[in-house]
C-alpha positions, -999 to 999 in steps of 0.1 A, spaced: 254 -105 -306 228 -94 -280 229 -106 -248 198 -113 -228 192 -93 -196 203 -118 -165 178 -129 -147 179 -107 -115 178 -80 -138 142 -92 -151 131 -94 -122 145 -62 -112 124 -51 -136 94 -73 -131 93 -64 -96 98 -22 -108 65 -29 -128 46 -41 -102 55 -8 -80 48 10 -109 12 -9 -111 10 -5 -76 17 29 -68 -10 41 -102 -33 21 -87 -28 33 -53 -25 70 -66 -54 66 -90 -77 47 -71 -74 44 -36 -63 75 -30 -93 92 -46 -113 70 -24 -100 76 6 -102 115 6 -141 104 -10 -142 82 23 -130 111 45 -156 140 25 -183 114 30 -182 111 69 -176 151 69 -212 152 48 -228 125 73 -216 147 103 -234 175 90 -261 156 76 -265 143 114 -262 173 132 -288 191 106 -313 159 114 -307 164 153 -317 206 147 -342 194 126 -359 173 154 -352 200 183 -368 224 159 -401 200 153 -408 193 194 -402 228 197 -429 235 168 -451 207 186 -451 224 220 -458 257 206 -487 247 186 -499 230 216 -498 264 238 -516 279 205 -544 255 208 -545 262 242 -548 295 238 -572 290 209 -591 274 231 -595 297 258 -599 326 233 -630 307 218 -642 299 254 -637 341 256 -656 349 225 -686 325 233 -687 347 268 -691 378 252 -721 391 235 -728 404 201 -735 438 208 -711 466 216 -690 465 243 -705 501 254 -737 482 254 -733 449 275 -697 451 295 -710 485 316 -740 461 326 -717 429 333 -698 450 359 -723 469 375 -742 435 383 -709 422 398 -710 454 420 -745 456 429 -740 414 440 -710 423 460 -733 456 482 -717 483 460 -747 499 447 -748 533 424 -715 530 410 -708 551 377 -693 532 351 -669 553 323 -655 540 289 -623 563 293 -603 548 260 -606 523 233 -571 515 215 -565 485 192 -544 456 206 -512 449 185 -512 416 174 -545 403 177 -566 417 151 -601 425 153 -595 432 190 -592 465 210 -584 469 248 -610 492 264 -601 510 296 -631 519 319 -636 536 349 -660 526 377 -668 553 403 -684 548 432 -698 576 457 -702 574 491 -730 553 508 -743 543 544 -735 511 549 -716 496 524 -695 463 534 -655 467 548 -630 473 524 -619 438 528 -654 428 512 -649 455 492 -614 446 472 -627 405 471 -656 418 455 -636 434 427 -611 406 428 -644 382 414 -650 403 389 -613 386 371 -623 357 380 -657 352 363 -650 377 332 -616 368 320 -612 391 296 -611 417 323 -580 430 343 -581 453 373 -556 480 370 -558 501 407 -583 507 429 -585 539 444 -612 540 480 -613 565 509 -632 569 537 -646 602 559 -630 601 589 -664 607 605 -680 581 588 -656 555 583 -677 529 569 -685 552 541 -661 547 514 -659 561 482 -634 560 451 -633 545 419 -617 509 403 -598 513 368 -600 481 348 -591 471 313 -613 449 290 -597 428 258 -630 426 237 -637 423 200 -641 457 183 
């Protein structure tokens, strides 16, 4: 004769099932989701913080190819300024008539070096010399150093590099010396 199992202890073991059910669904399923959950807000993090680089990177890539357009720009405004011929031909002349407008006359104009500019191709800087002897009459030096200051200012592509002037004691308004500048022309 078998006896049947009291009912407390069915439901002892009812109730052990259910735990059982419970915990292998817990272990199996939400458990596996939860660390999914926690690897998916790691991801979205990262995915976040790569779209926010990603943006800083693309205003900074706007504002840079806005100061290349600018420069573009002025470099094309440059290139329409400068003749065709050599620059041996047609800057010596430029200068010269910037001199002769400003009272230096019979200044001596030099190429002293042509070199290639890194990193703008199919450019070189030129160095050039302009000497000028002495001559009666010629404006104050104050003239003198405004004069060479305009010549920047209406050929761009020009730098003045030192200006070298002395006068004769007995003839003070005499001067004489020479200008270095530098020229960024196409070669």
């Amino acid at each position: 004769m078998s006896s049947a199992p009291s009912p407390s202890v069915r439901q002892f073991l009812a109730g052990g099932a259910v735990l059982g059910v419970a915990w292998w669904f817990y272990s199996h399923w939400l458990v596996p989701l939860q660390q999914r959950e926690v690897e998916c807000q790691k991801t979205l993090a990262e995915t976040r913080q790569r779209l926010s680089d990603a943006k800083m990177q693309i205003q900074e890539i706007a504002k840079e190819e806005q100061a290349a357009a600018g420069t573009r720009s002025l470099l094309n405004s440059l290139q329409n300024g400068i003749p065709k011929e050599p620059t041996a031909v047609w800057l010596p002349v430029r200068l010269k008539a910037h001199l002769d407008s400003a009272g230096i006359t019979e200044a001596g104009i030099r190429l002293n070096s042509a070199i290639p500019e890194p990193g703008v191709p199919d450019y070189e800087r030129t160095y050039w010399n302009l000497n000028r002897p002495r001559q009666e009459g010629m404006r104050t030096m104050g003239a003198v150093l405004l004069a060479v200051a305009e010549i920047e200012k209406q050929e761009p592509f020009v730098k003045i590099l030192d200006v070298s002037f002395n006068a004769d004691p007995e003839a003070p308004h005499w001067f004489a010396g020479g200008i270095n500048v530098t020229a960024l022309v196409p070669k």
